[in-house]
C-alpha positions as CSV (number, residue, x, y, z in Angstrom):
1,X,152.6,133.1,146.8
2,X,154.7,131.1,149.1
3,X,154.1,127.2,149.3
4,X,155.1,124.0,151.2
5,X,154.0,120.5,150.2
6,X,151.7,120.8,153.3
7,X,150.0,123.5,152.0
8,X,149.1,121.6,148.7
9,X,145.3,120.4,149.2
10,X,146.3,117.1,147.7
11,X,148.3,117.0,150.7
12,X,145.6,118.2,153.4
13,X,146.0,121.5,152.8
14,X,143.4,124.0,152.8
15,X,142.4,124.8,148.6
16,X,143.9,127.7,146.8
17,X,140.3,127.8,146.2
18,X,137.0,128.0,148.1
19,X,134.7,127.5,145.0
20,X,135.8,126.0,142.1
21,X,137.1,127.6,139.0
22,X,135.6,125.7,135.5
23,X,136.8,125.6,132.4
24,X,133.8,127.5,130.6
25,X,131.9,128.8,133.3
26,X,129.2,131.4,131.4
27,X,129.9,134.8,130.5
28,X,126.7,137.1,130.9
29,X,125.7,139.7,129.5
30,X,123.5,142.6,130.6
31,X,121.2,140.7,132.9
32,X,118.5,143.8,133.0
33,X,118.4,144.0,129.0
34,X,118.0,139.7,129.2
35,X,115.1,139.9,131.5
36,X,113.8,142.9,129.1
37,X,113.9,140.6,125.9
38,X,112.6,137.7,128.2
39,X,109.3,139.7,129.3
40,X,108.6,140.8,126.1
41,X,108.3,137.1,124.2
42,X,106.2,136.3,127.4
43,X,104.0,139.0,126.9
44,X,103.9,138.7,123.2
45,X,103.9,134.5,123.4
46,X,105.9,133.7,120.7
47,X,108.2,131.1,122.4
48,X,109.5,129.3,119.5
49,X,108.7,128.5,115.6
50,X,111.4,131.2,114.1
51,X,110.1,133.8,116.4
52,X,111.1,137.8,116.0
53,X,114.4,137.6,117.9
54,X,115.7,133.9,116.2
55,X,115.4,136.3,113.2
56,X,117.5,139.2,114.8
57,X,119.8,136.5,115.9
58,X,120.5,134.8,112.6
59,X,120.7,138.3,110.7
60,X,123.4,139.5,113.2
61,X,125.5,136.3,112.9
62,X,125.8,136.3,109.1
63,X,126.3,140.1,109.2
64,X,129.8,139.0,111.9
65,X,130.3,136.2,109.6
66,X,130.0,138.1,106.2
67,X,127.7,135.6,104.8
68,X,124.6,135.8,103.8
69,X,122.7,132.8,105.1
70,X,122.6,132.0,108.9
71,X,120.1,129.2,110.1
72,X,119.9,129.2,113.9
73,X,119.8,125.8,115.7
74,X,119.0,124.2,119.2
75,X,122.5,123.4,119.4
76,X,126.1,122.9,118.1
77,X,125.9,119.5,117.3
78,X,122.1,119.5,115.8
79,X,124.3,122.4,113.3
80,X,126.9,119.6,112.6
81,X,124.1,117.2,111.9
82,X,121.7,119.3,109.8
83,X,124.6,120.9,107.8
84,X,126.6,117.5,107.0
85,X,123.0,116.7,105.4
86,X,122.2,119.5,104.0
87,X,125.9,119.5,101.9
88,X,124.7,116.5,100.7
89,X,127.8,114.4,102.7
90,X,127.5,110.6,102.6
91,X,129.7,107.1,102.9
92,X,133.2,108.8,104.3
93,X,134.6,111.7,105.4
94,X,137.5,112.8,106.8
95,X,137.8,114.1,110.1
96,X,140.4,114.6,113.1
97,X,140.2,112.4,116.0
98,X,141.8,115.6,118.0
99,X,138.4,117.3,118.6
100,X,134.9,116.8,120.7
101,X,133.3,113.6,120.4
102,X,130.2,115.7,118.5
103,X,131.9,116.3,115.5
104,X,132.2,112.2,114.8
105,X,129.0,111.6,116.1
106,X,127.1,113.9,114.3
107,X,128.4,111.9,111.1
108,X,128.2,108.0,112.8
109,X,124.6,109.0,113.9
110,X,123.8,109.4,109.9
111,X,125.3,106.2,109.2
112,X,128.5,108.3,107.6
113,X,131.8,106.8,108.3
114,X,134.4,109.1,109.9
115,X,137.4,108.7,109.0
116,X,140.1,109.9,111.6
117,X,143.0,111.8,110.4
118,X,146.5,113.1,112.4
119,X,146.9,116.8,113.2
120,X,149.5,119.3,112.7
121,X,151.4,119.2,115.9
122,X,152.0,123.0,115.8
123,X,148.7,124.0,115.0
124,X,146.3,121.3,116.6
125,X,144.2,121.2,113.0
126,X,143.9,118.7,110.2
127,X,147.5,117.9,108.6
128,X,146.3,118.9,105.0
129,X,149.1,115.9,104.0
130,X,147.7,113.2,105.9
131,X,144.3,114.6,104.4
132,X,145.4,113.4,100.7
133,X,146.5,110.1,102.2
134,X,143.2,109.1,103.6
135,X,141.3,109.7,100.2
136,X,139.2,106.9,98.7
137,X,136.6,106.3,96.4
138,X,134.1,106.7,99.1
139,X,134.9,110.1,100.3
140,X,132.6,112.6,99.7
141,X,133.8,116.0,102.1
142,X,136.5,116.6,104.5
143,X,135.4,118.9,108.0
144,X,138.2,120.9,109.4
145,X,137.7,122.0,113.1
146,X,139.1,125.6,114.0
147,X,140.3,124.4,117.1
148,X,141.0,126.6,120.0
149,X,139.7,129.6,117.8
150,X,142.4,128.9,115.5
151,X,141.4,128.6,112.1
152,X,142.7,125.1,110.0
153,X,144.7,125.1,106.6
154,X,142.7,126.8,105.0
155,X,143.9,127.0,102.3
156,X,145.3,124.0,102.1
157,X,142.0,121.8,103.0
158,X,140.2,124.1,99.9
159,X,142.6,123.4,97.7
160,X,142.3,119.7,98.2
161,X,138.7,119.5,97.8
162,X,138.2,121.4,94.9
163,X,141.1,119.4,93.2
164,X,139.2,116.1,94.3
165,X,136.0,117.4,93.9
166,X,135.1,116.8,97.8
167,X,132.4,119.2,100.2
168,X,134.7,121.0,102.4
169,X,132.9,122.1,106.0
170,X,134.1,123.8,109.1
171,X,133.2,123.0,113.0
172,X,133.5,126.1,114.1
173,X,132.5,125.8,117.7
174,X,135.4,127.5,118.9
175,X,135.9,129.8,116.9
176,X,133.3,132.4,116.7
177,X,134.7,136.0,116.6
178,X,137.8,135.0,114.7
179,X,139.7,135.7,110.5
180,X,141.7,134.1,109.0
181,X,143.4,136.8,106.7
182,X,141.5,139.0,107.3
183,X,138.2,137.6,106.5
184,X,136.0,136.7,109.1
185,X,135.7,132.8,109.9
186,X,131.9,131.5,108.7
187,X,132.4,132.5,105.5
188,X,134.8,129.9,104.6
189,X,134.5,126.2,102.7
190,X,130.8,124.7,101.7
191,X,129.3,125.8,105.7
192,X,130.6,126.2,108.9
193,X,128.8,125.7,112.2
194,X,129.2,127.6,115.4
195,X,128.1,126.9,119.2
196,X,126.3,129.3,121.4
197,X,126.5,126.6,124.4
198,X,126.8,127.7,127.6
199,X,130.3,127.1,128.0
200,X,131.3,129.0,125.1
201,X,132.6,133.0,125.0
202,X,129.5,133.9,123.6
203,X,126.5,131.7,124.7
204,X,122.5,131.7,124.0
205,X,122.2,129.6,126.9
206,X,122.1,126.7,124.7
207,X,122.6,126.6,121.0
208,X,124.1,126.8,116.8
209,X,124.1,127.8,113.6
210,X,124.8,126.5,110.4
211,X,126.5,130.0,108.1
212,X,127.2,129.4,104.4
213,X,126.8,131.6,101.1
214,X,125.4,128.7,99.6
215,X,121.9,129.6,99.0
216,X,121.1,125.6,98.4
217,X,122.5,124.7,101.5
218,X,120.7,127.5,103.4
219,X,117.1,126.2,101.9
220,X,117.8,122.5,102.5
221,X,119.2,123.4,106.2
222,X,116.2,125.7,106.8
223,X,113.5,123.3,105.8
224,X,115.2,120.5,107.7
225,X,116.0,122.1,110.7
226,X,111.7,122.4,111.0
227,X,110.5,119.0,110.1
228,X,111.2,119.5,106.2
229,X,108.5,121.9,106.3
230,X,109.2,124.7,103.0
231,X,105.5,126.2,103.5
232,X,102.6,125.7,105.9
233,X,101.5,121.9,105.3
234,X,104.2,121.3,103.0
235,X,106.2,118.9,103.5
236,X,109.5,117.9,101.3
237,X,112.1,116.1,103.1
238,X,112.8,114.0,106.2
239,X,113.8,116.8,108.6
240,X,113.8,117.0,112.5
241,X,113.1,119.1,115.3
242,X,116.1,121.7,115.6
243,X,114.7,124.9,115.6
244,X,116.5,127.5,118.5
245,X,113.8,128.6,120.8
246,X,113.3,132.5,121.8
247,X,114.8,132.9,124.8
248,X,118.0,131.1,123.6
249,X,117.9,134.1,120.8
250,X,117.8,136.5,123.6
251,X,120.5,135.2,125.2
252,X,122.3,135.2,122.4
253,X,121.3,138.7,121.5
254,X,122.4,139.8,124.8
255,X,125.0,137.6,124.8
256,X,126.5,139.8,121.2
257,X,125.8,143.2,122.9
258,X,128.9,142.4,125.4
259,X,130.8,140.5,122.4
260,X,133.8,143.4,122.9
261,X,133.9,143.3,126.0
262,X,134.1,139.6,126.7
263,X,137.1,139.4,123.9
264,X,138.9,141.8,125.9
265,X,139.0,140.0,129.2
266,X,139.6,137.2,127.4
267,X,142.8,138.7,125.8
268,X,143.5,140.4,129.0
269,X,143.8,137.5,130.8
270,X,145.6,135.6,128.2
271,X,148.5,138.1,128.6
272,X,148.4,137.4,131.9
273,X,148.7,133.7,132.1
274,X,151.8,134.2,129.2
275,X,153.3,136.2,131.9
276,X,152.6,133.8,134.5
277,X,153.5,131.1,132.8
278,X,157.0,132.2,131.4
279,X,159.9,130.5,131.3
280,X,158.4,127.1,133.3
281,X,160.6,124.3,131.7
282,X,158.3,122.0,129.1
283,X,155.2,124.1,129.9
284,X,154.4,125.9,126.5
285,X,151.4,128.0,126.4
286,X,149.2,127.7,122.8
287,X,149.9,131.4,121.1
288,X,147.6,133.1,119.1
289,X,148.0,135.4,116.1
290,X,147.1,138.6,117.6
291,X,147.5,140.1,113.7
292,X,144.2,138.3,113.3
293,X,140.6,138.8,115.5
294,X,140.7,136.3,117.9
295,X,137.9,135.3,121.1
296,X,141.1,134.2,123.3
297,X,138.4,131.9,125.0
298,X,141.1,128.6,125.7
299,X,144.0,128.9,127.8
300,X,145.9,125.8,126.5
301,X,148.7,124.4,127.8
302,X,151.2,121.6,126.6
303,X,153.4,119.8,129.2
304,X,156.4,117.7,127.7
305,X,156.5,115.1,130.7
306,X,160.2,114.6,129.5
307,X,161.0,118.7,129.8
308,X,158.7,119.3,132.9
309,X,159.7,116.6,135.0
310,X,156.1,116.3,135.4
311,X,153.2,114.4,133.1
312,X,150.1,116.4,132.1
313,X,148.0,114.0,134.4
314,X,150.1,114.9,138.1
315,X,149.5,118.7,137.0
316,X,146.1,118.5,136.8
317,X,145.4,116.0,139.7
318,X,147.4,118.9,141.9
319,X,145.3,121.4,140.7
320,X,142.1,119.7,140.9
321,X,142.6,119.1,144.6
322,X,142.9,123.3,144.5
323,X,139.5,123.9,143.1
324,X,141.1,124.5,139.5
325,X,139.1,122.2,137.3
326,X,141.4,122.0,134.2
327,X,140.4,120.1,131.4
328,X,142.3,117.0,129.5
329,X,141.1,118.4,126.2
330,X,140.3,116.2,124.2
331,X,141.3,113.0,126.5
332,X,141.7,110.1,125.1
333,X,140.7,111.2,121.6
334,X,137.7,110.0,119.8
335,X,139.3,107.3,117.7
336,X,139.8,105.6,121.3
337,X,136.1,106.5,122.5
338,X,132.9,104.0,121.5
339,X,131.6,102.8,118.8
340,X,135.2,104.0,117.3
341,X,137.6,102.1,119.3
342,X,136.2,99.1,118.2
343,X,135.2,99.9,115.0
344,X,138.9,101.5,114.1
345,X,141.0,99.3,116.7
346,X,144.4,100.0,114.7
347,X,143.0,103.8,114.5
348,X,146.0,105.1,117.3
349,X,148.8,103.8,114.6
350,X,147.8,106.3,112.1
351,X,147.8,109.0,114.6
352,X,150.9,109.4,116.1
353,X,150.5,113.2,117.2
354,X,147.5,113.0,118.3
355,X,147.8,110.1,120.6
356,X,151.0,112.4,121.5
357,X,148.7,115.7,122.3
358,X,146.1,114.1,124.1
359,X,148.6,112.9,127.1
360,X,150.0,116.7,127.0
361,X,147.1,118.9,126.7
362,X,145.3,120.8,129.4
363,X,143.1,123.8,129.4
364,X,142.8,126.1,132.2
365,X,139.6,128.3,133.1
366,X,139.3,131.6,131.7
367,X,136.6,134.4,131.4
368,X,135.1,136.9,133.2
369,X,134.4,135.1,136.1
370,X,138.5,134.6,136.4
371,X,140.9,137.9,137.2
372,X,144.4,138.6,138.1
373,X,144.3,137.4,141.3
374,X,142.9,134.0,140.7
375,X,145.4,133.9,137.3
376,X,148.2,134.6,139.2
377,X,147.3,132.0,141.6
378,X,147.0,129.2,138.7
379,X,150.0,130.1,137.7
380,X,151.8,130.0,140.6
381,X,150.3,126.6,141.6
382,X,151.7,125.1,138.1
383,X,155.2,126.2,138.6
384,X,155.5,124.9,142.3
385,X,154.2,121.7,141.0
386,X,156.9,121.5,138.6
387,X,159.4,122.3,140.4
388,X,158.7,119.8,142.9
389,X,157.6,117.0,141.0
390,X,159.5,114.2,142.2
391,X,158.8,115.1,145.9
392,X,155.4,115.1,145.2
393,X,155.3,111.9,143.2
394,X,157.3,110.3,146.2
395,X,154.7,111.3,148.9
396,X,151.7,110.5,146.6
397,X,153.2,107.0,146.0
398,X,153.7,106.5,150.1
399,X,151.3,103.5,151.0
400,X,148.5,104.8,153.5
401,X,149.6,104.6,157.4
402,X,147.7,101.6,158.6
403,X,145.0,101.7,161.2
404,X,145.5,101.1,164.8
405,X,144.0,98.2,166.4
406,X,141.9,99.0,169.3
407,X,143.5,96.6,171.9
């Protein structure tokens, strides 16, 4: 692909791109056997209320997971909510401030204090030492995020709580599909919750689930995930409305009937961005452990400004104006988002790496509606703009040619 700066759209060029390319545009399935599954609740009626295919659903994730105990949920965040009071977390807990905004709210909207802690700068995750730092009195759990499909310490973070006598959960919204060691994330800590949203590898149009092998958990999620109900007028506990409806099982359903096949154009065109991408001067592409099972669904970059020549910010405002809608994951972090910024104003001191990530980090779309072509494309774009950074910043920084006055 042979470019000019006049062929740059942020220049008035025509678009690498006549539609644009998203970061988590939805993988479907087999639309025939979806419309199948959706006839038949119509025609049987059973819409919602832990219908037949909610209960498929959840037995198929916890037989993935290796747990026993799956509770499906509306959505990710209603998971993070229902599971954090199901484990019985209150006061503080310990959280990055490198992840989506849902996994702080979903404690602040409890009246549960998160308390931000720094990342590893290799792996993204919770610095286990920085953990052990941030310990008080009022902590009662630490939640990891398997960011990226990359699992956390481990090892590490369930070492700590069981010495400190702490709940230890997982958001695991990215990383359905994956193991760490072997074993099969879900199965790991007090719970972890997944995301079926749309934008995820594996979608159910819209929705969660809360997986644990903690049969307490399980029964205090399940009965408050439908209005505390534990038997037909039977009330026992505050709960809410986050039951998954039918269709969103049959998505999902659907949805794990392709699960190989939308790993494997995941990894496919992960290999091809690594190709793509080599040897570009402070552009590092995120690996993966490919000795563990992965879902490959985030194409994540880091650009050193200093190495590239070029800041995170120009790269995507170049390729933005190409109809490539990379993402500033997660810009500016949550500690600097409201209610946190004010309640945590000295919050960015204690987190040097990941106020350092969130000015280098930027995802790039991937899927199955993405293929060699329209990779090699990306990556081509990316290089040209690093390699002519400073005559792009120069023309973007040209004042505007002033109107002529009619005479």
């Amino acid at each position: 692909m042979k470019l000019s700066l006049d062929d740059l759209a942020i220049f008035g060029g025509r678009p690498a791109f006549a539609e644009p390319l998203h970061v988590g545009r939805p993988n479907i399935g087999d639309r025939a056997r979806l419309l199948e599954r959706i006839n038949d609740l119509l025609d049987r009626r059973w819409l919602t209320n832990e219908g037949p295919y909610v209960r498929e659903f959840e037995l198929r994730i916890a037989a993935l997971a290796g747990v026993p105990h799956c509770i499906a949920t509306c959505n990710g965040t209603m998971a993070l909510e229902i599971g954090i009071r199901a484990a019985g977390l209150s006061q503080e807990v310990i959280v990055p401030s490198f992840t989506f905004v849902a996994t702080a709210h979903a404690l602040q909207w409890q009246g549960i204090t998160p308390v931000f802690c720094d990342v590893d700068p290799a792996t993204h995750t919770l610095d286990p030492g920085r953990v052990e730092e941030l310990i008080t009195p009022r902590t009662t759990g630490i939640i990891g995020v398997h960011l990226w499909g990359r699992p956390c310490n481990i090892g590490a973070l369930g070492e700590i709580a069981r010495h400190r006598g702490l709940k230890l959960l997982f958001d695991a919204a990215h990383a359905f599909g994956g193991s760490h060691r072997g074993r099969m994330i879900g199965g790991f800590g007090d719970a972890e919750m997944f995301s079926f949203h749309a934008t995820k590898f594996l979608n159910s149009f819209e929705g969660g689930a809360i997986v644990t092998a903690d049969a307490d958990i399980a029964a205090r999620a399940r009965m408050m995930r439908n209005f505390g109900f534990v038997d037909y007028d039977d009330v026992r506990y505050v709960g809410t409305n986050g039951k998954m409806a039918e269709v969103a099982a049959a998505m999902g359903l659907t949805s794990l009937e392709s699960l190989a096949e939308f790993v494997e154009v995941n990894r496919r065109n992960y290999h091809l961005f690594r190709i793509g991408l080599k040897g570009i001067p402070g552009v590092s592409l995120l690996p993966y452990d490919e000795s563990e099972r992965c879902n490959y669904q985030y194409v994540v970059l880091e650009i050193d400004e200093q190495a590239a020549g070029i800041s995170r910010d120009l790269t995507q405002q170049v390729l933005h104006r190409e109809n490539v809608l990379a993402r500033r994951y997660f810009y500016p972090g949550c500690h600097r988002m409201e209610p946190y910024r004010s309640y945590f104003p000295s919050a960015r001191f204690m987190l040097p790496q990941t106020e350092r990530l969130v000015q280098r980090v930027l995802s790039l779309p991937t899927g199955t509606a993405i293929g060699p072509e329209e990779i090699r494309t990306m990556c081509d774009l990316v290089r040209f703009a690093r390699d002519h950074a400073p005559a792009i910043a120069t023309r973007l920084a040209r004042p505007e040619p002033a109107a002529e006055t009619p005479a």
